[in-house]
C-alpha positions as CSV (number, residue, x, y, z in Angstrom):
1,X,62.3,100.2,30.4
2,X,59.2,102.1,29.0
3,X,58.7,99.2,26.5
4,X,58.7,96.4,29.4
5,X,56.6,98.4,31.9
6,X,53.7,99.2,28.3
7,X,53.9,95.4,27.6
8,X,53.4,94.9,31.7
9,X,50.5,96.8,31.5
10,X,49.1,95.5,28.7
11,X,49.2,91.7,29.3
12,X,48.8,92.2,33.2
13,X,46.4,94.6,33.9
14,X,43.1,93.0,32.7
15,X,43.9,89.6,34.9
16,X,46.1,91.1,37.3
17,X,42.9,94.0,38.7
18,X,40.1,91.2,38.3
19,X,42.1,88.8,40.8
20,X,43.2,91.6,43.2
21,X,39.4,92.7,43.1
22,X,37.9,89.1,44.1
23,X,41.1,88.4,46.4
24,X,40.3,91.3,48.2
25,X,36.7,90.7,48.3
26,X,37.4,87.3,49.5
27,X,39.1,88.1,52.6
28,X,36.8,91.2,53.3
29,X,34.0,88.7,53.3
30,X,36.2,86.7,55.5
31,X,36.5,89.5,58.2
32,X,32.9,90.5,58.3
33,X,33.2,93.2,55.9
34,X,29.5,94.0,54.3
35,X,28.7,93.1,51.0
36,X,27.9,96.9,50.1
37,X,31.0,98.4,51.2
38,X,33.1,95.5,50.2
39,X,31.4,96.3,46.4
40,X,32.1,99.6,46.6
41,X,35.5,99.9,48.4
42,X,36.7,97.2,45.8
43,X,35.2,98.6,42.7
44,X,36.0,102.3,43.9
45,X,39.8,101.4,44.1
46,X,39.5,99.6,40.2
47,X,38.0,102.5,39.3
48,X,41.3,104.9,41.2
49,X,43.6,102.2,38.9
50,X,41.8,102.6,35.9
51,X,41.4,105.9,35.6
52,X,45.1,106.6,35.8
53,X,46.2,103.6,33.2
54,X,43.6,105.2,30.5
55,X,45.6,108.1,30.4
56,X,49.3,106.7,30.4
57,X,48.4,104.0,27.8
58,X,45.1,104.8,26.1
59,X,43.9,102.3,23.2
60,X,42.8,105.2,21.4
61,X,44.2,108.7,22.0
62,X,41.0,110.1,20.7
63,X,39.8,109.2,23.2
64,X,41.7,109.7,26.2
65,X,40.6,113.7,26.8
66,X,38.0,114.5,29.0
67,X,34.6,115.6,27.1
68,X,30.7,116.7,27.8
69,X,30.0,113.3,27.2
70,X,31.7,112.1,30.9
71,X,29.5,114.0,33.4
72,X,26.7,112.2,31.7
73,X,28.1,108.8,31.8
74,X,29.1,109.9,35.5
75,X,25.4,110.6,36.2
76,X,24.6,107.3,34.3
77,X,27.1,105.0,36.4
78,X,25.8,106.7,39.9
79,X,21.8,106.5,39.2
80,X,21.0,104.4,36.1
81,X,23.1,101.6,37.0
82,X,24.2,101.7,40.4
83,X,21.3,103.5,41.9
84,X,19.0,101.3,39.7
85,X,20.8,97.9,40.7
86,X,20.3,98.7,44.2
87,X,16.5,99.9,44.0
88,X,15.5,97.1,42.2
89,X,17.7,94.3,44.5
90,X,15.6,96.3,47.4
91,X,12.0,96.3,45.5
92,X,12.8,92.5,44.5
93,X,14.0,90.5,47.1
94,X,11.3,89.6,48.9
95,X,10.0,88.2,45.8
96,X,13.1,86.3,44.8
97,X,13.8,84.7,48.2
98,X,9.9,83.4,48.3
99,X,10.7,81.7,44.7
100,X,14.2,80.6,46.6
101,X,12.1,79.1,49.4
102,X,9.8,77.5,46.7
103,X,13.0,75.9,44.6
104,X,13.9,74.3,48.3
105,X,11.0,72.6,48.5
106,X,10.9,70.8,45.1
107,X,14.7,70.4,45.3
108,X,15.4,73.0,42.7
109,X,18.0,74.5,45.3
110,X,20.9,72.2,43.3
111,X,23.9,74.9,43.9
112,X,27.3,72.8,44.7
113,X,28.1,75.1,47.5
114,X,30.6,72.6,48.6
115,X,33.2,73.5,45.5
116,X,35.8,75.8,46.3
117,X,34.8,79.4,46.2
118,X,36.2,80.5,43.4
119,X,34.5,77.4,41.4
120,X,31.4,78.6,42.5
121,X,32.1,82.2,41.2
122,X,32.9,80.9,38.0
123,X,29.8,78.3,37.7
124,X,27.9,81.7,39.2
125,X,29.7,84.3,35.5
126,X,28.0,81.1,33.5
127,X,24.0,81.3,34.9
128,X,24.3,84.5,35.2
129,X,25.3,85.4,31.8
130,X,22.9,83.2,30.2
131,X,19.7,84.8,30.7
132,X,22.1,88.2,30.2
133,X,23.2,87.1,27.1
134,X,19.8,86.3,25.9
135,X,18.2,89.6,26.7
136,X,21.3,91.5,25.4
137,X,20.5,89.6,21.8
138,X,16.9,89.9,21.9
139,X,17.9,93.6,22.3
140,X,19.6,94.2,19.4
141,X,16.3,92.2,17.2
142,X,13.3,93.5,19.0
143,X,12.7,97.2,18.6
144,X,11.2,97.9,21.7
145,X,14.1,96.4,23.6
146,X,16.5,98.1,21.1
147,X,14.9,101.2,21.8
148,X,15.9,101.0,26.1
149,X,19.2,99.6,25.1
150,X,20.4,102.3,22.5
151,X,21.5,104.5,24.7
152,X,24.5,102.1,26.1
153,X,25.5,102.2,22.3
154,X,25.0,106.0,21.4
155,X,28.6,106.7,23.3
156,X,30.7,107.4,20.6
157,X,33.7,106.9,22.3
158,X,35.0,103.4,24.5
159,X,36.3,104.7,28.0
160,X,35.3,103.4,32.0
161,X,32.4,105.7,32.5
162,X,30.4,104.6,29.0
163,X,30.3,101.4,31.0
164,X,27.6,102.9,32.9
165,X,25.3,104.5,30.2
166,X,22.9,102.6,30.3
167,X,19.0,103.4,30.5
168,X,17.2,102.1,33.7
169,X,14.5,100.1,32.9
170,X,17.5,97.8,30.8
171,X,19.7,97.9,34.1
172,X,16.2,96.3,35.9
173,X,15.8,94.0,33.3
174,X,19.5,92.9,33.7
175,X,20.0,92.9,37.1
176,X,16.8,90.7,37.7
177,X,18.0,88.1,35.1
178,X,21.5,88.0,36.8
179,X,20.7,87.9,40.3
180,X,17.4,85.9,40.6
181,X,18.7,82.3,39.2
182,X,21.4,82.7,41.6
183,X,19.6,83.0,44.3
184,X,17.0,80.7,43.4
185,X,19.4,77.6,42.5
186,X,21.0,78.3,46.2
187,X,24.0,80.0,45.7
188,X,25.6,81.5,48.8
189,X,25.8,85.3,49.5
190,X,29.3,84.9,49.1
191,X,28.9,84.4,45.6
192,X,26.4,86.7,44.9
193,X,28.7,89.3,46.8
194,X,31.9,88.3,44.3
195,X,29.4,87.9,41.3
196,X,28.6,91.9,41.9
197,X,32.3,92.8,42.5
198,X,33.7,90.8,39.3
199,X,30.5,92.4,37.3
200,X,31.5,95.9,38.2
201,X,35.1,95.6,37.5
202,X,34.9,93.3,34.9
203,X,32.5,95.7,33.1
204,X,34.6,98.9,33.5
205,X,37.9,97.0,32.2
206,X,35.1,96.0,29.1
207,X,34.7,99.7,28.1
208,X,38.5,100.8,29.4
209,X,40.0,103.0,27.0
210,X,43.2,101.1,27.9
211,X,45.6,99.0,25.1
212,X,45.6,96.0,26.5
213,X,46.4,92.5,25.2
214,X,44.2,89.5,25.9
215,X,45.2,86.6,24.5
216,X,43.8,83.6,25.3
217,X,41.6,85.1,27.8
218,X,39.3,86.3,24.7
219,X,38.1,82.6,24.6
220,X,36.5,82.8,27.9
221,X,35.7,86.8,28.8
222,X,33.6,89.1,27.1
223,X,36.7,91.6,26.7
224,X,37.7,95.0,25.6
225,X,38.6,93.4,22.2
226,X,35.4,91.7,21.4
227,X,33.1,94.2,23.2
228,X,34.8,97.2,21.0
229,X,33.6,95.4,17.8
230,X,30.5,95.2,19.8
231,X,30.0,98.6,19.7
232,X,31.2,98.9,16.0
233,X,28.9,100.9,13.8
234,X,28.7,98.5,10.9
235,X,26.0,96.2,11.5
236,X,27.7,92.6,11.1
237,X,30.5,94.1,14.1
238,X,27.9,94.6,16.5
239,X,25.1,91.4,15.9
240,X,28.2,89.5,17.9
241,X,29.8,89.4,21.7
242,X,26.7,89.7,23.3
243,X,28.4,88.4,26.4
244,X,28.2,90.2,29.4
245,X,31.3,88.8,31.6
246,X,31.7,85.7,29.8
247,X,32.0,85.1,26.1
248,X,31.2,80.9,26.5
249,X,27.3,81.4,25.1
250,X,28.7,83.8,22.0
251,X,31.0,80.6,21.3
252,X,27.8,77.9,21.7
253,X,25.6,79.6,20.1
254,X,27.7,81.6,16.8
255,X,27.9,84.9,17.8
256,X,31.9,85.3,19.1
257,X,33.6,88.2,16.8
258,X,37.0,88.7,16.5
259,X,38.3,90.2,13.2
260,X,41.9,91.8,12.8
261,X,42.4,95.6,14.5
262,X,39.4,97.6,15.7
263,X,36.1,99.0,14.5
264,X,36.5,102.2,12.8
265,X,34.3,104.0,14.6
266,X,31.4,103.2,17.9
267,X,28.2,104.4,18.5
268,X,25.3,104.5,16.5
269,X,25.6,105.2,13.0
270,X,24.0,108.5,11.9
271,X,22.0,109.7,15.4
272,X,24.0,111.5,17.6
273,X,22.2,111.5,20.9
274,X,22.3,115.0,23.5
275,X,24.3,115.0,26.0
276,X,21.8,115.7,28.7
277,X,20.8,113.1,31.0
278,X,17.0,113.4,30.9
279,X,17.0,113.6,26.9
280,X,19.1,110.6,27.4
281,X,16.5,109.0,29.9
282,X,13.5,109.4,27.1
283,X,15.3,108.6,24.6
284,X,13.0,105.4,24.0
285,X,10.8,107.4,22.8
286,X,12.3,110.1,21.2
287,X,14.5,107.9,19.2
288,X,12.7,107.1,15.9
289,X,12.3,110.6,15.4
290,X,15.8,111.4,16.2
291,X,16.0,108.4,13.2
292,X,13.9,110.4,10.9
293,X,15.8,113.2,11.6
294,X,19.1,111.4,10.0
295,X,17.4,110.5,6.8
């Protein structure tokens, strides 16, 4: 019995929460429900799931113990991501619906809003990612990018909360380069809606400190398996699966990584950031001489 319900969990969990998630969002759209408490209700209960499957079957035991590191990544998740995704949507959107108005008139407005909804979400995880996947690569070459996205890679550990480490200026910068082609192309607020709801619990199943098996489904998501090597010490492990939901642009353009096992260790090799959140927040700048410090 415990072997069938571990391989249960294993295969089923990772497909299994993302179609409950955008099911649920889909009829909650249906009934009126508001994008923001649909997001929150649906990624709120992933969350509730999550957090009890990473300690009945952790990847890595390691890992599986609460530490200082989580009321950080806690604070991260609620204001550098959440609270940032949100300010910026607000501060933005007149902006981004003028340049919508402005793709209608030249007939840039090409979204197939006639496909079936959960086409449209798909089509959505591809321009999305692109610009995503992009600016994630660009981070890992260009120093001052590197510098805003180093703290997403200085958790040393892989668990639902690192998921939200991540500095705000980078969260702007992504969230901008998700959300604007959508809504410039045409696509429907449904869409966006299940774009944000697949994002956030696609993104916490990413970073889940949970042994699950993939199979296949490495081909087209950016998941746990590839996104581990990501955040690999070793150099060559994490130049690869820049992907953000979607693995497809890692494929086209050469940077999909899938060795045996699992990277021997995460985080940055040699700097060992504080766990304080506002170190954490200037860490863009106080980051070469934390460098110089290790050498």
């Amino acid at each position: 019995m415990g072997r069938i319900l571990y391989a249960a969990i294993a295969t089923l969990t990772f497909p299994g929460l993302l179609v409950a998630a955008i099911g649920s969002a889909m009829w909650g759209l249906s009934t009126g429900v508001s994008e923001a408490w649909l997001a929150a209700g649906t990624v709120g209960t992933s969350l509730l799931v999550l957090l009890v499957l990473q300690r009945v079957q952790p990847a890595v035991t390691e890992w599986r113990w609460w530490s200082r590191d989580a009321a950080v990544d806690l604070l991260h998740m609620v204001f550098s991501t959440a609270g940032t995704s949100a300010l910026v949507k607000a501060l933005t959107l007149g902006l981004v619906l003028e340049l919508a108005t402005f793709a209608a008139q030249y007939g840039l407005a090409v979204w197939p809003s006639g496909w079936p909804l959960w086409v449209q979400l798909f089509a959505g995880l591809l321009v999305a990612d692109f610009g995503v996947y992009w600016l994630h690569r660009f981070s890992h070459t260009y120093e001052p990018l590197w510098r805003l996205h180093a703290l997403h890679h200085s958790s040393e550990r892989l668990y639902i909360f690192s998921s939200g480490r991540n500095h705000p200026l980078h969260t702007a910068m992504t969230h901008l380069l998700q959300s604007a082609p959508l809504v410039i192309l045409g696509a429907p607020g449904e869409v966006i809606a299940l774009h944000a709801v697949f994002t956030g619990v696609h993104g916490m199943l990413q970073h889940a400190n949970i042994d699950l098996w993939h199979g296949p489904l490495n081909l087209v998501f950016a998941t746990a398996d590839l996104h581990r090597w990501h955040h690999g010490t070793a150099m060559a492990d994490s130049q690869s699966n820049y992907g953000n939901n979607v693995i497809v642009w890692d494929l086209l353009f050469g940077t999909y990584n899938l060795p045996n096992g699992r990277p021997h260790a995460v985080g940055i090799e040699g700097v060992s950031y504080p766990q304080n959140y506002w170190l954490q927040l200037a860490s863009p700048w106080l980051l070469p001489r934390w460098e110089a410090e290790k050498r």
